[in-house]
C-alpha positions as CSV (number, residue, x, y, z in Angstrom):
1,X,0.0,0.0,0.0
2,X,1.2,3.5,-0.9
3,X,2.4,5.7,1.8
4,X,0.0,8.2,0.2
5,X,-2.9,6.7,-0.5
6,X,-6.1,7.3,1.2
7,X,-7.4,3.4,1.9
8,X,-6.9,2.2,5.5
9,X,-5.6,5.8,6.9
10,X,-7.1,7.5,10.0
11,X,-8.2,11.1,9.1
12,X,-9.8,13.7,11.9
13,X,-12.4,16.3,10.3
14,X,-12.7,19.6,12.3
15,X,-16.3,21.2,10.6
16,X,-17.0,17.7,9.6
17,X,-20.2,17.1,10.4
18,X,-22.0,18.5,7.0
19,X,-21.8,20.8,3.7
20,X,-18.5,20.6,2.7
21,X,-16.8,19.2,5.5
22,X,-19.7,16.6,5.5
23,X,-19.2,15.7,2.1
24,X,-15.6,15.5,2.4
25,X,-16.2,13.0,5.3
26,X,-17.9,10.6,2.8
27,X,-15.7,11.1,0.0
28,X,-12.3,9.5,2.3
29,X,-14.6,6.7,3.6
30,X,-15.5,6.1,-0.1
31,X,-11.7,6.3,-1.1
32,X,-11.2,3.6,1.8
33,X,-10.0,5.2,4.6
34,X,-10.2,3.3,7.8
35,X,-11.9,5.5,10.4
36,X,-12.8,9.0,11.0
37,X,-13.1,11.4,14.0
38,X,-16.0,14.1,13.1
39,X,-15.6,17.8,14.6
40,X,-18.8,19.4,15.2
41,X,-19.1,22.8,16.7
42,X,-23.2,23.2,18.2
43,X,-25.6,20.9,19.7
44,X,-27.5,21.8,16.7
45,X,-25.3,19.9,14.5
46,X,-25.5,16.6,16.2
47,X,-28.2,15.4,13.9
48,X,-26.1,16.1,11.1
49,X,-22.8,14.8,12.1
50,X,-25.0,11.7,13.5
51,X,-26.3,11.3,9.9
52,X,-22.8,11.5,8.3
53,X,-21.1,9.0,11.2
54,X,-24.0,6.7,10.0
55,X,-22.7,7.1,6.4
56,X,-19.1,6.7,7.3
57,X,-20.1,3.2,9.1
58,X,-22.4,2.3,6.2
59,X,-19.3,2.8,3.8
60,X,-17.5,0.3,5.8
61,X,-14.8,3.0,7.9
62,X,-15.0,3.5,11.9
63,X,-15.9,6.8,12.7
64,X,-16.8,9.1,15.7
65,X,-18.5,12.6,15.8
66,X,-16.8,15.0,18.8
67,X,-18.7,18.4,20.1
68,X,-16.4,21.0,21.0
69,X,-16.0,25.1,20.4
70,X,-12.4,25.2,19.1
71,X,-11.9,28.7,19.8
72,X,-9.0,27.8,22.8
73,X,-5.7,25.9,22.9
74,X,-7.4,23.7,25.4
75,X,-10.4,22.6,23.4
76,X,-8.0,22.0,20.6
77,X,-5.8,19.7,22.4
78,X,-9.1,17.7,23.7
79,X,-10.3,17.5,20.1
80,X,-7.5,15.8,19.0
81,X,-6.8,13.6,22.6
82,X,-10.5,12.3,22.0
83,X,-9.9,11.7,18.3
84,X,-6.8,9.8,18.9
85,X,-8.5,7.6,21.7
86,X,-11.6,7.0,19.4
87,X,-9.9,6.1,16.4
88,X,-6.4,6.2,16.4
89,X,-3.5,8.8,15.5
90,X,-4.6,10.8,12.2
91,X,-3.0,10.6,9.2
92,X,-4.8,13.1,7.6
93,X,-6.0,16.7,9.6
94,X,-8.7,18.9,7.6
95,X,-9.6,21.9,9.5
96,X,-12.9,23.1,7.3
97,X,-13.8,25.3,10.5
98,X,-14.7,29.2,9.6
99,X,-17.2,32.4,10.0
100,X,-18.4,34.7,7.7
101,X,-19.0,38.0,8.4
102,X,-19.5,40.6,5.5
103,X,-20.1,43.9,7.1
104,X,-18.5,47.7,6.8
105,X,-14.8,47.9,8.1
106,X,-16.3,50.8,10.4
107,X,-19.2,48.7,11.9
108,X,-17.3,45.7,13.0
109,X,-17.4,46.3,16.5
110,X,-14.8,44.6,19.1
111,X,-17.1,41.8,19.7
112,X,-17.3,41.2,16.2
113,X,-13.6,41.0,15.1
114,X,-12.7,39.2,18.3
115,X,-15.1,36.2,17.6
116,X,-14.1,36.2,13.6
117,X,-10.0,36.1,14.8
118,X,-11.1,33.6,17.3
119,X,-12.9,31.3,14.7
120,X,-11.2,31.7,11.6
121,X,-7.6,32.4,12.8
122,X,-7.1,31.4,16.4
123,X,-8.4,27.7,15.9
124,X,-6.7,27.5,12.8
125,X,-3.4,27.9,14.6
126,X,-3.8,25.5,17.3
127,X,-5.2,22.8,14.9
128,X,-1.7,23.1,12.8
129,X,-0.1,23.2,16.4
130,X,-1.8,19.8,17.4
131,X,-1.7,18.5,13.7
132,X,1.8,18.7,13.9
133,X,1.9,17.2,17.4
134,X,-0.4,14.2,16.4
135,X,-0.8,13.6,12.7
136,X,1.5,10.6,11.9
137,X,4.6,10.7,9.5
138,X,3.7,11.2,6.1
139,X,0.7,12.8,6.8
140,X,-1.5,15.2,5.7
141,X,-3.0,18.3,7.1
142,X,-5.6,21.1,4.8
143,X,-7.1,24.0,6.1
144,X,-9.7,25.6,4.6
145,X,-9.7,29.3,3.9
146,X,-11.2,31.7,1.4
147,X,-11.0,33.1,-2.4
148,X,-10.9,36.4,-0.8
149,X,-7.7,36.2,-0.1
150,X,-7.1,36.7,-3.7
151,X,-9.9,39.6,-4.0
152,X,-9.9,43.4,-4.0
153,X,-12.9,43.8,-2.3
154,X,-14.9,45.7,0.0
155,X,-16.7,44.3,3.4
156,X,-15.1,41.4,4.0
157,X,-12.1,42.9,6.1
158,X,-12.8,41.1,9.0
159,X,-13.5,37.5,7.5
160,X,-10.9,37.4,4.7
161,X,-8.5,39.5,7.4
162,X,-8.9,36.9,9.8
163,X,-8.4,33.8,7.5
164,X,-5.2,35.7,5.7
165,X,-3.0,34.9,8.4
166,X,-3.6,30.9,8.0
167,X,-1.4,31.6,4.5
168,X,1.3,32.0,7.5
169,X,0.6,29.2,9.4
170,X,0.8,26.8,6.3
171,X,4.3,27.9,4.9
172,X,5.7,27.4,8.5
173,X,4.2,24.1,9.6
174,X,5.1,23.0,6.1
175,X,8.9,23.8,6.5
176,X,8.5,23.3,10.1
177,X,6.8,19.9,9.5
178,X,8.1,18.5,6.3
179,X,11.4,16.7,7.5
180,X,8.2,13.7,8.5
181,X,7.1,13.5,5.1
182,X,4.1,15.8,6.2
183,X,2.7,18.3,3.7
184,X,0.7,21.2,4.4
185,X,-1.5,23.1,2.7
186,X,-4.4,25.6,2.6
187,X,-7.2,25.8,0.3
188,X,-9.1,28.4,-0.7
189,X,-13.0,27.9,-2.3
190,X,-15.1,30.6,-4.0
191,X,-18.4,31.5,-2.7
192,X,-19.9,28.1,-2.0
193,X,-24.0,26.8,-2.6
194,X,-24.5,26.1,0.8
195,X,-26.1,28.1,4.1
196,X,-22.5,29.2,5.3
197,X,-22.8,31.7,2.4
198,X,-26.0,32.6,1.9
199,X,-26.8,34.7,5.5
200,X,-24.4,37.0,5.1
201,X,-25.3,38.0,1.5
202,X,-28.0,39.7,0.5
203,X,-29.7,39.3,-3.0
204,X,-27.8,41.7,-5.1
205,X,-24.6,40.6,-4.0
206,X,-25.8,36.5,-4.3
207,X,-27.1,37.5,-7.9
208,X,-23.5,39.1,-8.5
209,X,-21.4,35.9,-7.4
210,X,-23.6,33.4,-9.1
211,X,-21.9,35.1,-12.2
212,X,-18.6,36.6,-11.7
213,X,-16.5,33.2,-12.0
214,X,-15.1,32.4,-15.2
215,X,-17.0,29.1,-15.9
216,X,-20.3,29.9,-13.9
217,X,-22.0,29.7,-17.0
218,X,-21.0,25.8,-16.6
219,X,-21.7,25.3,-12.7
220,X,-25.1,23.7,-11.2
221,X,-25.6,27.0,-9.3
222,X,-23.1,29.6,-10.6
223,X,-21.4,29.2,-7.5
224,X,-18.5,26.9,-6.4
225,X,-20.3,23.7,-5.7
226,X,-18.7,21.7,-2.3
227,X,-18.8,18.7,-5.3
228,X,-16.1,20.5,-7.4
229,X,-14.2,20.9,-3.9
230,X,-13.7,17.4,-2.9
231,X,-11.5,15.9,-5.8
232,X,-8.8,18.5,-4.6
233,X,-9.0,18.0,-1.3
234,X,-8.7,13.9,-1.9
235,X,-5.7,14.6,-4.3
236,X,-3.9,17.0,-1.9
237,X,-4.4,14.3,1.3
238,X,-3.4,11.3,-1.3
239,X,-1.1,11.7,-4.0
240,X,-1.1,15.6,-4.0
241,X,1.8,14.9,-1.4
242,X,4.3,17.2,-3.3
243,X,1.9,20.4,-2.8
244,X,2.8,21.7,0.3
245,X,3.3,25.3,1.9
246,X,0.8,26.5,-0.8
247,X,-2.5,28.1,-0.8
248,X,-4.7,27.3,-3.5
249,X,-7.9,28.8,-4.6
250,X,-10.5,26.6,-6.3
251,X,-13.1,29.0,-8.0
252,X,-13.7,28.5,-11.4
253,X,-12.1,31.5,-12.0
254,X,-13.6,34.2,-9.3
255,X,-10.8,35.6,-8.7
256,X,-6.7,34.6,-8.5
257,X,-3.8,35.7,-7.0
């Protein structure tokens, strides 16, 4: 069996429980991976990371579903103790964990830009910190981030600002990392069909993203669809090994760096 490949690994999903992360969840079981530890972040998710454990199982794969609020060190290092005592030390890390909020830079208010730099850059941090602690050699860890990070945009200063540092993260764990055979990397969707993106968008802008990609004309919903996601993410945890440090925006061309 190839060091790289997918079938009998242990993977650990943080945002696993549905949409993309969900979907992702299915897709490793499908490509044979031996179990998977689920991430979910609200009791209001348990039906839904209940429903995608069930399809794990039925695909023949072990898997768990964990409830935490990653926004701490401490959570973080629970998240992966639990993981590793449910199924077993990962071999592939996917952090698919993240907040929008599209708003004036001048109305953000403390509150606001504190719980964005929690979520979307705090945890990111500490998951690479316990990735790196936990995921076995010749693994593979991905975070999810944005395509803003290649925009020139308004209202989005405290989302994208707060994922941009995560481009960071990923160069150093992936020097810092890479002597185990472990590659890093960060990946960045467009705006995606699924109810992360539609509450913070009103109709106008919704109408406007549903066409400003290259090749919406060719997708289901003129958006990025989480199905156009998935290959990349199974490539860059299999035999996309030799990608690492980068950050990679999958958008049917939205926007580029």
């Amino acid at each position: 069996m190839s060091k790289h490949s997918i079938q009998g690994k242990v993977a650990l999903i943080a945002g696993g429980a549905k949409n993309l992360g969900g979907l992702i969840a299915r897709d490793l079981a499908a490509q044979g991976a031996r179990a998977i530890a689920i991430h979910y972040n609200s009791p209001g998710t348990r039906a839904a990371a209940e429903a995608t454990v069930a399809a794990i199982e039925q695909a023949g794969a072990k898997a768990v579903a964990l409830q935490a609020d990653l926004t701490s060190a401490g959570a973080m290092e629970k998240l992966f103790a639990d993981a590793i005592a449910a199924v077993g030390r990962p071999d592939i890390a996917i952090n698919t964990v993240g907040k929008v909020l599209k708003k004036p830079l001048v109305e953000v208010s403390e509150a606001e830009y504190d719980e964005a730099a929690a979520i979307n850059g705090k945890s990111a941090f500490f998951f690479l910190k316990e990735a790196g602690r936990h995921v076995n050699d010749d693994g593979k860890i991905c975070t999810l981030v944005t395509s803003l990070l290649g925009a020139f945009t308004p209202f989005y200063s405290a989302y994208a600002g707060t994922k941009a540092p995560v481009e960071h993260f990923t160069r150093a764990a992936a020097k810092e990392f890479g002597a185990r055979g472990i590659s890093v990397t960060a990946v960045g969707p467009g705006p995606m069909d699924t109810p992360f993106f539609y509450p913070a968008e009103e109709a106008g802008a919704v109408a406007y993203h549903k066409t400003a990609a290259a090749l919406s004309p060719f997708s289901r919903t003129g958006l990025t669809d989480i199905e156009d996601v998935v290959p990349f993410i199974r490539h860059l945890v299999s035999d996309g090994w030799w990608i690492s440090g980068q950050t990679i925006l999958i958008n049917g061309g939205y926007t580029t760096k």
